[in-house]
C-alpha positions in Angstrom: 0.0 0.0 0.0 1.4 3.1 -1.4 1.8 5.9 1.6 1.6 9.8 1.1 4.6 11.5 3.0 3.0 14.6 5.2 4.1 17.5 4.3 7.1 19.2 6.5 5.3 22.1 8.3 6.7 25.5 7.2 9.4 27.1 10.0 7.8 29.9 12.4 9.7 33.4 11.4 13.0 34.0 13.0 12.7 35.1 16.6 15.4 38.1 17.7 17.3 37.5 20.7 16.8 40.5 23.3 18.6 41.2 26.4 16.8 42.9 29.1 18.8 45.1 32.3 16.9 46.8 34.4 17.2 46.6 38.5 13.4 46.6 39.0 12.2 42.0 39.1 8.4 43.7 38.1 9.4 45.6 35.3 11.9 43.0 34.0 9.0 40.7 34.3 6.5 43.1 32.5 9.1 43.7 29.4 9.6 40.0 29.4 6.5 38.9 29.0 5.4 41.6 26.5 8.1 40.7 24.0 7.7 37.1 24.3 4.4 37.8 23.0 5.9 38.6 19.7 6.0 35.7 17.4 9.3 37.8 15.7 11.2 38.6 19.4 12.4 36.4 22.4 14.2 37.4 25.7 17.8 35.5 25.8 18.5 36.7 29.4 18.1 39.6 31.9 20.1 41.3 34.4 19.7 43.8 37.3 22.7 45.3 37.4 26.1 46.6 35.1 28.4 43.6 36.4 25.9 40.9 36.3 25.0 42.0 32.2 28.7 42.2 31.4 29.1 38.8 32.4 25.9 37.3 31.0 25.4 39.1 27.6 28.0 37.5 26.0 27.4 34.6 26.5 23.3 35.0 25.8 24.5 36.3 22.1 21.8 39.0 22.2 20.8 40.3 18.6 19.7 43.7 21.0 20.2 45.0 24.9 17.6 47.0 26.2 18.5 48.7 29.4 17.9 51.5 31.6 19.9 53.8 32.7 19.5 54.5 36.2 21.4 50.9 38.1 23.0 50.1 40.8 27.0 50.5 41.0 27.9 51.5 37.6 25.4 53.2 35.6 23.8 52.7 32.5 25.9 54.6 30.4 29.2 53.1 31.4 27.5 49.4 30.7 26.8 50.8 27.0 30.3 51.3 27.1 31.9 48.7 28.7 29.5 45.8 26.7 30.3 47.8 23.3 34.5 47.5 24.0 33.2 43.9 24.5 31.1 43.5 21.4 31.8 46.3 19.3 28.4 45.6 16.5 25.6 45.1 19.6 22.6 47.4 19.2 21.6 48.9 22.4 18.2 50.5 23.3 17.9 52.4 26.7 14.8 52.5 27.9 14.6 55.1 30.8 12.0 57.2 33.5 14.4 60.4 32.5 13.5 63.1 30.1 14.7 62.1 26.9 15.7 65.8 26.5 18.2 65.8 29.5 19.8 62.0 28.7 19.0 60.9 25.4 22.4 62.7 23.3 24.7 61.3 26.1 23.4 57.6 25.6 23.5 58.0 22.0 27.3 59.6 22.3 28.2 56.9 24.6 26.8 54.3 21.9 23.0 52.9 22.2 21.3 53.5 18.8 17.7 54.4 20.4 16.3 56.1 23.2 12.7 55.9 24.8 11.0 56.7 27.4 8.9 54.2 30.1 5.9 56.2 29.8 5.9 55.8 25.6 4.1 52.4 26.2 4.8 48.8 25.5 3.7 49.5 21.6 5.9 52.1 21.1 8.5 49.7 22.9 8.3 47.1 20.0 8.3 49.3 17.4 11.8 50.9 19.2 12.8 47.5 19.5 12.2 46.6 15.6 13.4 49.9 14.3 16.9 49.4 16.1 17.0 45.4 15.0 16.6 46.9 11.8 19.6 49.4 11.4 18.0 52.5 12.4 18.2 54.9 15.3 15.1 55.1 17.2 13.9 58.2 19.4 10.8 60.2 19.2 10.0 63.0 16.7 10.8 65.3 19.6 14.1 64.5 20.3 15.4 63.7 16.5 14.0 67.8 16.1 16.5 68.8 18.7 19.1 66.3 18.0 19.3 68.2 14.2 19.0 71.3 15.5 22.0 71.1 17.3 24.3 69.3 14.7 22.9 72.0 12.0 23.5 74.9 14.5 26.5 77.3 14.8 28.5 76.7 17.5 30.0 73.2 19.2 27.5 70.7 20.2 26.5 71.1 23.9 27.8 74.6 23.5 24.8 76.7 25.1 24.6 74.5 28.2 27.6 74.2 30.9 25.6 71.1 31.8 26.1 69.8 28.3 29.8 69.9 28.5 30.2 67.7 31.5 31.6 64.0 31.0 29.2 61.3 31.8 31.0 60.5 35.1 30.4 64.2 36.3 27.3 64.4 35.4 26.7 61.4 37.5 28.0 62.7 40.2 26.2 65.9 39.8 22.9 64.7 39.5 23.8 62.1 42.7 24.3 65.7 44.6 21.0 67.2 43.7 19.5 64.3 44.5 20.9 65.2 48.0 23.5 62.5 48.5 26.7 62.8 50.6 30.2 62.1 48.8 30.4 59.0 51.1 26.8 58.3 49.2 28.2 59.0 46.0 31.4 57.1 46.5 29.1 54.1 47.4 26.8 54.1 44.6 29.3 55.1 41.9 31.8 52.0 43.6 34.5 54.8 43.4 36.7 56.9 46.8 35.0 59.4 48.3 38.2 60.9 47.6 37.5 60.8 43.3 34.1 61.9 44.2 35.8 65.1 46.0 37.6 65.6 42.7 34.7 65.7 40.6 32.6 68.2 43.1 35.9 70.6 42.6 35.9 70.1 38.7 32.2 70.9 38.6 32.1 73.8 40.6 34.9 75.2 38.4 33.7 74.1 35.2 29.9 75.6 36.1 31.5 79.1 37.3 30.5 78.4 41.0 32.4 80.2 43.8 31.5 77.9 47.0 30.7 74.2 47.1 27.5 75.0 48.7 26.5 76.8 45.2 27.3 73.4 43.5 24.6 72.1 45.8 21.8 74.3 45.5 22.3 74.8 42.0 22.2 70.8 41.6 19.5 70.6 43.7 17.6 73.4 41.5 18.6 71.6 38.3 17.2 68.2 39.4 14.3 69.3 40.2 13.8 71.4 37.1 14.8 68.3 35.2 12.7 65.7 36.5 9.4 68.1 36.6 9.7 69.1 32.8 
Protein backbone atom coordinates (compact mmCIF):
# COMPACT_ATOMS: atom_id res chain seq x y z
CA UNK A 1 0.00 0.00 0.00
CA UNK A 2 1.41 3.11 -1.42
CA UNK A 3 1.84 5.86 1.62
CA UNK A 4 1.61 9.80 1.12
CA UNK A 5 4.60 11.49 3.03
CA UNK A 6 2.99 14.58 5.19
CA UNK A 7 4.13 17.47 4.29
CA UNK A 8 7.10 19.22 6.52
CA UNK A 9 5.30 22.12 8.29
CA UNK A 10 6.71 25.50 7.22
CA UNK A 11 9.42 27.14 9.95
CA UNK A 12 7.76 29.89 12.43
CA UNK A 13 9.75 33.42 11.39
CA UNK A 14 13.01 33.96 13.03
CA UNK A 15 12.70 35.12 16.62
CA UNK A 16 15.37 38.12 17.66
CA UNK A 17 17.27 37.49 20.74
CA UNK A 18 16.78 40.52 23.33
CA UNK A 19 18.57 41.22 26.36
CA UNK A 20 16.81 42.87 29.09
CA UNK A 21 18.82 45.08 32.28
CA UNK A 22 16.89 46.81 34.38
CA UNK A 23 17.21 46.59 38.51
CA UNK A 24 13.35 46.57 38.98
CA UNK A 25 12.21 42.02 39.13
CA UNK A 26 8.38 43.75 38.06
CA UNK A 27 9.45 45.60 35.30
CA UNK A 28 11.88 42.99 34.03
CA UNK A 29 9.05 40.71 34.32
CA UNK A 30 6.55 43.10 32.50
CA UNK A 31 9.09 43.75 29.42
CA UNK A 32 9.58 39.98 29.44
CA UNK A 33 6.55 38.95 28.98
CA UNK A 34 5.38 41.60 26.52
CA UNK A 35 8.09 40.69 23.95
CA UNK A 36 7.69 37.08 24.31
CA UNK A 37 4.39 37.80 22.96
CA UNK A 38 5.88 38.56 19.67
CA UNK A 39 5.97 35.67 17.37
CA UNK A 40 9.26 37.79 15.72
CA UNK A 41 11.24 38.63 19.45
CA UNK A 42 12.42 36.36 22.38
CA UNK A 43 14.22 37.42 25.69
CA UNK A 44 17.78 35.52 25.79
CA UNK A 45 18.50 36.71 29.43
CA UNK A 46 18.07 39.57 31.86
CA UNK A 47 20.10 41.34 34.36
CA UNK A 48 19.67 43.78 37.30
CA UNK A 49 22.66 45.31 37.45
CA UNK A 50 26.12 46.63 35.05
CA UNK A 51 28.38 43.59 36.44
CA UNK A 52 25.92 40.89 36.29
CA UNK A 53 24.99 41.97 32.19
CA UNK A 54 28.66 42.22 31.43
CA UNK A 55 29.12 38.78 32.44
CA UNK A 56 25.89 37.28 31.04
CA UNK A 57 25.38 39.11 27.62
CA UNK A 58 27.96 37.51 26.05
CA UNK A 59 27.37 34.58 26.49
CA UNK A 60 23.31 35.00 25.83
CA UNK A 61 24.48 36.32 22.10
CA UNK A 62 21.77 38.95 22.21
CA UNK A 63 20.77 40.26 18.62
CA UNK A 64 19.68 43.71 21.03
CA UNK A 65 20.20 44.99 24.86
CA UNK A 66 17.58 47.01 26.25
CA UNK A 67 18.53 48.70 29.43
CA UNK A 68 17.88 51.53 31.59
CA UNK A 69 19.94 53.84 32.74
CA UNK A 70 19.46 54.49 36.22
CA UNK A 71 21.40 50.92 38.14
CA UNK A 72 23.03 50.14 40.77
CA UNK A 73 27.04 50.55 41.04
CA UNK A 74 27.90 51.50 37.59
CA UNK A 75 25.35 53.21 35.62
CA UNK A 76 23.84 52.70 32.50
CA UNK A 77 25.93 54.58 30.36
CA UNK A 78 29.25 53.11 31.42
CA UNK A 79 27.53 49.38 30.71
CA UNK A 80 26.82 50.81 27.04
CA UNK A 81 30.28 51.33 27.14
CA UNK A 82 31.87 48.66 28.68
CA UNK A 83 29.54 45.85 26.70
CA UNK A 84 30.32 47.79 23.32
CA UNK A 85 34.48 47.55 23.97
CA UNK A 86 33.21 43.94 24.48
CA UNK A 87 31.06 43.46 21.37
CA UNK A 88 31.76 46.35 19.28
CA UNK A 89 28.38 45.63 16.52
CA UNK A 90 25.60 45.12 19.57
CA UNK A 91 22.64 47.39 19.20
CA UNK A 92 21.58 48.88 22.36
CA UNK A 93 18.18 50.48 23.31
CA UNK A 94 17.91 52.36 26.75
CA UNK A 95 14.81 52.51 27.88
CA UNK A 96 14.62 55.05 30.83
CA UNK A 97 12.03 57.21 33.51
CA UNK A 98 14.40 60.39 32.55
CA UNK A 99 13.54 63.13 30.14
CA UNK A 100 14.68 62.07 26.90
CA UNK A 101 15.70 65.82 26.47
CA UNK A 102 18.16 65.80 29.52
CA UNK A 103 19.84 61.95 28.67
CA UNK A 104 18.97 60.88 25.39
CA UNK A 105 22.38 62.70 23.25
CA UNK A 106 24.68 61.35 26.13
CA UNK A 107 23.40 57.60 25.65
CA UNK A 108 23.55 57.98 22.02
CA UNK A 109 27.25 59.57 22.27
CA UNK A 110 28.22 56.85 24.64
CA UNK A 111 26.82 54.28 21.87
CA UNK A 112 23.03 52.93 22.16
CA UNK A 113 21.28 53.51 18.79
CA UNK A 114 17.74 54.40 20.41
CA UNK A 115 16.30 56.12 23.20
CA UNK A 116 12.74 55.91 24.84
CA UNK A 117 11.01 56.68 27.44
CA UNK A 118 8.88 54.20 30.13
CA UNK A 119 5.91 56.20 29.75
CA UNK A 120 5.85 55.82 25.64
CA UNK A 121 4.06 52.36 26.20
CA UNK A 122 4.84 48.82 25.48
CA UNK A 123 3.65 49.51 21.62
CA UNK A 124 5.89 52.07 21.12
CA UNK A 125 8.52 49.69 22.87
CA UNK A 126 8.27 47.08 20.00
CA UNK A 127 8.32 49.34 17.39
CA UNK A 128 11.84 50.94 19.16
CA UNK A 129 12.83 47.49 19.51
CA UNK A 130 12.20 46.63 15.57
CA UNK A 131 13.45 49.95 14.35
CA UNK A 132 16.95 49.36 16.14
CA UNK A 133 16.95 45.43 14.98
CA UNK A 134 16.62 46.92 11.85
CA UNK A 135 19.64 49.38 11.42
CA UNK A 136 18.04 52.50 12.42
CA UNK A 137 18.20 54.95 15.27
CA UNK A 138 15.12 55.08 17.16
CA UNK A 139 13.86 58.18 19.36
CA UNK A 140 10.80 60.16 19.19
CA UNK A 141 9.96 63.04 16.71
CA UNK A 142 10.82 65.34 19.62
CA UNK A 143 14.14 64.52 20.29
CA UNK A 144 15.36 63.67 16.52
CA UNK A 145 13.97 67.79 16.12
CA UNK A 146 16.55 68.84 18.70
CA UNK A 147 19.12 66.30 18.02
CA UNK A 148 19.25 68.16 14.24
CA UNK A 149 18.97 71.30 15.47
CA UNK A 150 22.00 71.11 17.28
CA UNK A 151 24.28 69.26 14.66
CA UNK A 152 22.88 72.00 11.95
CA UNK A 153 23.53 74.88 14.54
CA UNK A 154 26.50 77.29 14.77
CA UNK A 155 28.54 76.66 17.50
CA UNK A 156 29.97 73.23 19.24
CA UNK A 157 27.54 70.68 20.18
CA UNK A 158 26.48 71.12 23.88
CA UNK A 159 27.84 74.61 23.48
CA UNK A 160 24.83 76.72 25.09
CA UNK A 161 24.59 74.55 28.22
CA UNK A 162 27.57 74.19 30.93
CA UNK A 163 25.62 71.10 31.84
CA UNK A 164 26.14 69.81 28.31
CA UNK A 165 29.82 69.91 28.52
CA UNK A 166 30.25 67.70 31.50
CA UNK A 167 31.59 63.98 30.96
CA UNK A 168 29.20 61.33 31.82
CA UNK A 169 31.05 60.52 35.06
CA UNK A 170 30.38 64.19 36.28
CA UNK A 171 27.26 64.37 35.38
CA UNK A 172 26.74 61.39 37.55
CA UNK A 173 28.04 62.69 40.22
CA UNK A 174 26.20 65.91 39.82
CA UNK A 175 22.94 64.72 39.47
CA UNK A 176 23.82 62.07 42.71
CA UNK A 177 24.30 65.74 44.64
CA UNK A 178 21.01 67.18 43.71
CA UNK A 179 19.49 64.31 44.55
CA UNK A 180 20.94 65.21 47.97
CA UNK A 181 23.46 62.49 48.48
CA UNK A 182 26.66 62.84 50.61
CA UNK A 183 30.20 62.06 48.77
CA UNK A 184 30.42 58.98 51.12
CA UNK A 185 26.78 58.28 49.23
CA UNK A 186 28.17 59.02 46.03
CA UNK A 187 31.41 57.14 46.48
CA UNK A 188 29.11 54.14 47.45
CA UNK A 189 26.79 54.08 44.61
CA UNK A 190 29.29 55.12 41.88
CA UNK A 191 31.83 52.03 43.61
CA UNK A 192 34.52 54.75 43.37
CA UNK A 193 36.70 56.88 46.84
CA UNK A 194 35.05 59.39 48.29
CA UNK A 195 38.20 60.94 47.64
CA UNK A 196 37.48 60.84 43.32
CA UNK A 197 34.09 61.95 44.22
CA UNK A 198 35.84 65.12 45.98
CA UNK A 199 37.58 65.61 42.72
CA UNK A 200 34.70 65.66 40.60
CA UNK A 201 32.62 68.20 43.07
CA UNK A 202 35.91 70.59 42.58
CA UNK A 203 35.92 70.09 38.72
CA UNK A 204 32.25 70.95 38.65
CA UNK A 205 32.10 73.78 40.60
CA UNK A 206 34.92 75.22 38.38
CA UNK A 207 33.74 74.07 35.25
CA UNK A 208 29.87 75.57 36.14
CA UNK A 209 31.54 79.10 37.33
CA UNK A 210 30.49 78.44 41.04
CA UNK A 211 32.42 80.19 43.82
CA UNK A 212 31.51 77.93 46.96
CA UNK A 213 30.71 74.23 47.11
CA UNK A 214 27.48 74.96 48.74
CA UNK A 215 26.54 76.79 45.20
CA UNK A 216 27.29 73.35 43.46
CA UNK A 217 24.60 72.06 45.84
CA UNK A 218 21.78 74.35 45.46
CA UNK A 219 22.29 74.80 42.04
CA UNK A 220 22.23 70.80 41.63
CA UNK A 221 19.48 70.59 43.68
CA UNK A 222 17.56 73.36 41.49
CA UNK A 223 18.59 71.61 38.30
CA UNK A 224 17.21 68.20 39.37
CA UNK A 225 14.33 69.34 40.23
CA UNK A 226 13.81 71.37 37.11
CA UNK A 227 14.84 68.31 35.18
CA UNK A 228 12.70 65.66 36.53
CA UNK A 229 9.41 68.06 36.57
CA UNK A 230 9.74 69.09 32.78
Amino acid sequence: MKTTSRPKPSPGPVRRRVFLVDDHPMMRAGLAAWIRSQPDLEVVGEASDAPSALGAVPAARPDLLVTDLTLPGRSGLELIKDLLAQLPGLPILVLSMHDELVHAERALRAGARGYLMKEAGGERLLAAIREVLSGRVSVSPRMASVLLDSLSGPGPRGGGSPIGRLSDREFEVFQRIGQGLTPRDIAREMGISVKTVDVHRANLKAKLSLPHMSDLVRHAVQWVGGASGS
